[in-house]
C-alpha positions in Angstrom: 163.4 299.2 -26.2 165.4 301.3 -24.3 168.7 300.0 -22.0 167.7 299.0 -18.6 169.6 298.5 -15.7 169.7 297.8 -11.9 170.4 300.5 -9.3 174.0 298.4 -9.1 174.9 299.1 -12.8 174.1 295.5 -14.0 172.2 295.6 -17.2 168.4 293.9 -16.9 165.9 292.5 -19.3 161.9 294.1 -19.5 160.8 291.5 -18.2 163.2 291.0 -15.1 161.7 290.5 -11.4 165.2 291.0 -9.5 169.0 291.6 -10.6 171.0 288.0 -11.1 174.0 290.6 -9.5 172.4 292.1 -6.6 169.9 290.8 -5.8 168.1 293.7 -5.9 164.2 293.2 -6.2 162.9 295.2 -9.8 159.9 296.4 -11.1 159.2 298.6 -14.4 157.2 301.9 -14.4 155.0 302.5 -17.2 154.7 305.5 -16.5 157.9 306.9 -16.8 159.2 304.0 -19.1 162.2 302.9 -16.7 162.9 299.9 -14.1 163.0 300.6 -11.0 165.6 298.9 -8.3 163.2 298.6 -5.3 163.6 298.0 -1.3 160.6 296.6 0.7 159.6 299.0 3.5 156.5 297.1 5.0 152.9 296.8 4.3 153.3 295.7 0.3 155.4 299.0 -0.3 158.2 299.2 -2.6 160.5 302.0 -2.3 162.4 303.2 -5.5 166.7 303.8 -4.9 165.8 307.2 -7.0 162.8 307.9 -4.8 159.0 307.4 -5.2 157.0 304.4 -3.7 155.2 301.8 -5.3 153.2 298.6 -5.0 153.8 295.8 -7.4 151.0 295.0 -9.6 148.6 291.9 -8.1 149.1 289.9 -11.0 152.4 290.1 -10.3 152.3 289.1 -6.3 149.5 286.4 -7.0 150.4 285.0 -10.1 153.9 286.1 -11.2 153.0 286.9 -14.6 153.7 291.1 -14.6 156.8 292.9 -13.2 155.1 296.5 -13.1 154.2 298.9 -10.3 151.5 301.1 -9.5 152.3 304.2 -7.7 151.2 304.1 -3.8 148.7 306.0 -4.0 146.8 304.5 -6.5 143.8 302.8 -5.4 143.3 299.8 -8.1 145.0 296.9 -7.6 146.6 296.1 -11.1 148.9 297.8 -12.9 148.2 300.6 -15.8 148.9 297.8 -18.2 146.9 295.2 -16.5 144.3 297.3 -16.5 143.7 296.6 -20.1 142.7 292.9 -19.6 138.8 292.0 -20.2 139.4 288.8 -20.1 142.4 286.7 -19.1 142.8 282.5 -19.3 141.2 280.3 -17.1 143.6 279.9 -14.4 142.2 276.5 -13.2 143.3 274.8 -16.1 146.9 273.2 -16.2 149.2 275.1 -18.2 147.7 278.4 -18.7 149.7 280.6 -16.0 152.4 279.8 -18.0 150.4 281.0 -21.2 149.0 284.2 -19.6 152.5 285.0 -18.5 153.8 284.7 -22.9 150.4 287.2 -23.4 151.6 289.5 -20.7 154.6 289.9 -22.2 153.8 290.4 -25.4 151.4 292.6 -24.4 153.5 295.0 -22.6 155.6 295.2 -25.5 153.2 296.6 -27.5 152.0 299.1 -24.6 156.0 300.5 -24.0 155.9 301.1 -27.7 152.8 302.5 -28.0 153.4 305.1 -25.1 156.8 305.6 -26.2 155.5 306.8 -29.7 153.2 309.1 -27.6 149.8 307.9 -29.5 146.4 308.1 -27.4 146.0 305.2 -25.3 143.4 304.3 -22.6 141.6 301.2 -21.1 138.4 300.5 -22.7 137.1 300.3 -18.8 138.0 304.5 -18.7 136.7 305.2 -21.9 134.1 302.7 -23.4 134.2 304.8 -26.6 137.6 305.7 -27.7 139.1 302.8 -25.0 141.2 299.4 -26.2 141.0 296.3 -24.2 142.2 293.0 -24.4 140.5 289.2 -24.4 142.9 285.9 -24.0 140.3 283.3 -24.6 140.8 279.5 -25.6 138.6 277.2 -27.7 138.1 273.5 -28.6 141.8 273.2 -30.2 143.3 273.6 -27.0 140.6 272.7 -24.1 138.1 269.7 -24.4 136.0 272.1 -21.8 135.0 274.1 -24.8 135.0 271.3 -27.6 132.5 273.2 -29.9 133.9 276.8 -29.4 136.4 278.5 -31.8 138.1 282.2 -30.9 139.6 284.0 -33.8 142.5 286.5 -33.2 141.3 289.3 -34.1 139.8 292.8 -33.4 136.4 294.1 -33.1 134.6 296.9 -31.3 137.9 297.8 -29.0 138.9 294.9 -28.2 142.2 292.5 -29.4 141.4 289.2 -29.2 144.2 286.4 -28.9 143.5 282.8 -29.0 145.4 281.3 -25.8 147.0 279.1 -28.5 149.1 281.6 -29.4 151.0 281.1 -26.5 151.9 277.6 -26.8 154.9 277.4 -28.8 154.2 273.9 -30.7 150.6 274.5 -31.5 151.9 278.2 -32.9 154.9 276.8 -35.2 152.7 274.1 -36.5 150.2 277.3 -37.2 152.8 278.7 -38.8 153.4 276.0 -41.3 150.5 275.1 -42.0 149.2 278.7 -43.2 152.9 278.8 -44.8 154.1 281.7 -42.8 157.7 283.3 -42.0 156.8 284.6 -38.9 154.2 284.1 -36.3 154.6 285.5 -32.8 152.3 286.6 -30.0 154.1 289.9 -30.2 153.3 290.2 -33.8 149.7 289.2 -33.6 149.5 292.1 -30.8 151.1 294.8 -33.0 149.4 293.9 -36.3 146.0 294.1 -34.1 146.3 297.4 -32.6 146.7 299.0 -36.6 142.9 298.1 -36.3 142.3 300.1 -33.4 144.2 302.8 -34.5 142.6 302.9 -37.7 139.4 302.8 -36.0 140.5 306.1 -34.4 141.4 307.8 -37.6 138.5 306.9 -38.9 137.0 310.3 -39.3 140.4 312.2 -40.9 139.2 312.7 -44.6 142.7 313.5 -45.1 143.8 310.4 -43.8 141.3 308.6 -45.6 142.0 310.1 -49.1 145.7 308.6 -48.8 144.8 305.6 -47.3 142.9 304.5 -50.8 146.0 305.9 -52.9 148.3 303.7 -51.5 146.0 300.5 -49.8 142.7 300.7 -51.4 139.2 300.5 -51.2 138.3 299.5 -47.5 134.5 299.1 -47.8 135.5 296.4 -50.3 134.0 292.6 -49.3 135.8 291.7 -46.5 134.6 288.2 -45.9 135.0 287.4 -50.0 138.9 288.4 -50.1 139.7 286.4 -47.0 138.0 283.3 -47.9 139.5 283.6 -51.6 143.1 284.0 -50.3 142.5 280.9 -47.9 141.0 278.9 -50.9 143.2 280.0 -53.5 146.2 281.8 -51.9 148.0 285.0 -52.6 148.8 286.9 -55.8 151.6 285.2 -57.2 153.1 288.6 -57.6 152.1 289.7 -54.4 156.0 290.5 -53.0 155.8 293.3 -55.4 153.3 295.4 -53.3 153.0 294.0 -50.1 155.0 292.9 -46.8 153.7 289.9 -46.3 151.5 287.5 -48.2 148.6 288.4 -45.4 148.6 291.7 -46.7 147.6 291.1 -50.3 144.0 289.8 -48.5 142.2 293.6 -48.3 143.5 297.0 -47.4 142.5 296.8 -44.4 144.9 293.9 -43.7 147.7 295.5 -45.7 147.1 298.4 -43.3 147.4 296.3 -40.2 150.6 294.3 -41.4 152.3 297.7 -42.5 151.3 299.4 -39.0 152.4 296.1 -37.2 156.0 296.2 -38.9 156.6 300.3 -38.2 156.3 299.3 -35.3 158.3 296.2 -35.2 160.9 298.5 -36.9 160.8 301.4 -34.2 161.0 299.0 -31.1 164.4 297.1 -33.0 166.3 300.3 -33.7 165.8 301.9 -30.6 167.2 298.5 -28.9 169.8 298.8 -31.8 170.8 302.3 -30.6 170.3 301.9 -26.9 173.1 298.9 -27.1 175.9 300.5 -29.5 174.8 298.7 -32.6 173.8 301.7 -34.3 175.6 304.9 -33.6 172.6 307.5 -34.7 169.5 308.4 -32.6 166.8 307.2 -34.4 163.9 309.3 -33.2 165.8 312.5 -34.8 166.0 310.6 -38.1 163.0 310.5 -41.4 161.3 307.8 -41.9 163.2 307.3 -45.0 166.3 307.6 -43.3 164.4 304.7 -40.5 163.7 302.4 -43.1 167.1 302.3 -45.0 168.9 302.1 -41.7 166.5 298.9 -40.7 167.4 297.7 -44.5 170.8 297.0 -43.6 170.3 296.2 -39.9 167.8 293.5 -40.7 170.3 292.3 -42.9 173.0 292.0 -40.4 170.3 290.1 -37.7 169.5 287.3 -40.9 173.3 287.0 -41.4 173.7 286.5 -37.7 171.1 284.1 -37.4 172.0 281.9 -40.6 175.4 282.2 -38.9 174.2 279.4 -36.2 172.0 278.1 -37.8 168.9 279.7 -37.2 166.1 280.8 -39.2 165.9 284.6 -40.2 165.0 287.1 -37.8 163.5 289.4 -40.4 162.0 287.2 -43.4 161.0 290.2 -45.2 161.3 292.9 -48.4 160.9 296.2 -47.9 160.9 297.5 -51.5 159.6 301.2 -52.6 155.9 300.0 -52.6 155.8 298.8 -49.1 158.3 302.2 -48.4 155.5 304.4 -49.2 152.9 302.5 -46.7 155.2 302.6 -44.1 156.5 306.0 -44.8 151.8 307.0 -44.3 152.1 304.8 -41.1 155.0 307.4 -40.1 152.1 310.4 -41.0 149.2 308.1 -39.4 151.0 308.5 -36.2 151.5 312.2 -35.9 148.2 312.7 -36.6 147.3 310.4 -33.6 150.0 312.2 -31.4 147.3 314.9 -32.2 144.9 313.5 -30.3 143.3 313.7 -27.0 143.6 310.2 -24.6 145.6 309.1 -21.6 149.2 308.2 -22.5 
């Protein structure tokens, strides 16, 4: 994430709605990736202190869960990032504005870092095809309204879906424990799902697909079997050796997601890392090897700083040689992508 700030100077968060200095009202442009410090001229219209008008996006006037504009012109009511909802929580229902505002945010994560990498990415409403879009459903764990349903966070077709659950802090850490995991976040679950859709778009590269199997696998292999065998009997016990995460060791196709999700877990931190001072390098000049042993030591530094009062690590992973190598094809994966045609 790059260093935002208000027309004043003062230095804002992504997700900001107005400056705590100014007062100055704020709303982030996905198209050009910055924030914008905004005056209201009449009739909805927001106009920029560097120029351009805008509107701010109707889930943000309505319900206050998105801080991004749409250019005046522009006819649909939602945002470009809203735009990749299919379905969003039931409104009706106590609690879940305050859910679809955790999704929304997590999801817009993922969208800056995706259109900062410069990969193909369009709504699934533009493109049917080639298109991603997005479902935040609940189920019987969470809603007695749908006692005998159960939504899996997952990705099929085009479409991420995220249980709602996800977004509730409690019910997420006590997910967490139970399936014995270091880290669980909505932002993660996003990330790790959209290696699925990109995989799904690389599909057809042979060459792609002949280093895929040297370093992950077979993916035709039984999907269903390996997942309920790691659920019923657990991971490898030497599973650290070759994977990221425990998750990973299930299939390659899971191995592939985790790895993709951590890239770009790893590109989003050391761009905030550089954008504030921490690092003095810029990081999109840089190898991937280069990357990775810079995140080595920084990711050390976060785990130190969060033992430091008393937190959990930030970072509760190893990136050895084995899991290099996958991230270093990630790193390949992607300029191929950046190859391809699709909005961005």
């Amino acid at each position: 994430m790059k260093r935002l700030e208000c027309s004043c100077g003062s230095q804002v968060f992504f997700e900001s709605r107005d400056c705590v200095h100014c007062g100055m009202e704020l709303g982030f442009d996905p198209l050009a990736l910055e924030m914008r410090s905004l005056s209201d001229v009449g009739g909805g219209i927001l106009q920029s202190a560097v120029g351009g008008r805008y509107r701010m996006c109707a889930n943000g006037t309505e319900w206050d869960v998105c801080n991004w504009l749409c250019a005046e012109e522009d006819t649909h009511p939602l945002c470009w990032g809203c735009q990749f909802n299919r379905t969003i929580p039931d409104l009706s229902l106590p609690g879940n504005i305050q859910r679809w505002w955790v999704l929304e945010q997590g999801k817009k994560r993922l969208l800056y870092t995706l259109r900062s990498l410069g990969l193909p990415l369009i709504s699934g409403w533009q493109d049917p095809e080639h298109g991603l879009l997005l479902d935040f459903i609940e189920d019987g764990r969470s809603r007695e309204e749908y006692a005998e349903s159960f939504v899996s966070t997952g990705f099929v077709g085009g479409v991420i879906t995220i249980n709602t659950l996800e977004a509730d802090d409690v019910a997420r850490v006590a997910v967490r424990e139970q399936m014995n995991e270091p880290y669980r976040t909505v932002l993660g679950h996003m990330r790790h799902e959209s290696g699925h859709y990109y995989w799904a778009r690389l599909a057809r590269d042979e060459t792609i697909r002949s280093g895929f199997a040297q370093l992950f696998g077979d993916e035709t292999m039984d999907y269903r079997g390996a997942l309920d065998r790691h659920y019923r009997e657990g991971p490898s016990p030497d599973w650290r050796k070759y994977y990221i995460s425990a998750y990973a060791s299930v299939h390659p196709m899971e191995d592939w997601a985790e790895t993709w999700g951590h890239y770009l877990h790893i590109q989003d931190a050391l761009e905030t890392a550089a954008a504030y001072g921490v690092i003095r390098k810029d990081v999109a000049s840089l190898e991937v090897g280069e990357r990775i042993g810079l995140w080595r030591d920084l990711s050390i530094t976060l785990n130190e700083l969060n033992r430091s009062v008393g937190r959990g690590d930030a970072y509760p992973f190893v990136i050895n040689h084995f899991v290099e190598s996958k991230l270093a094809f990630v790193d390949t994966a992607i300029r191929r992508l950046q190859q391809q045609p699709g909005q961005r």
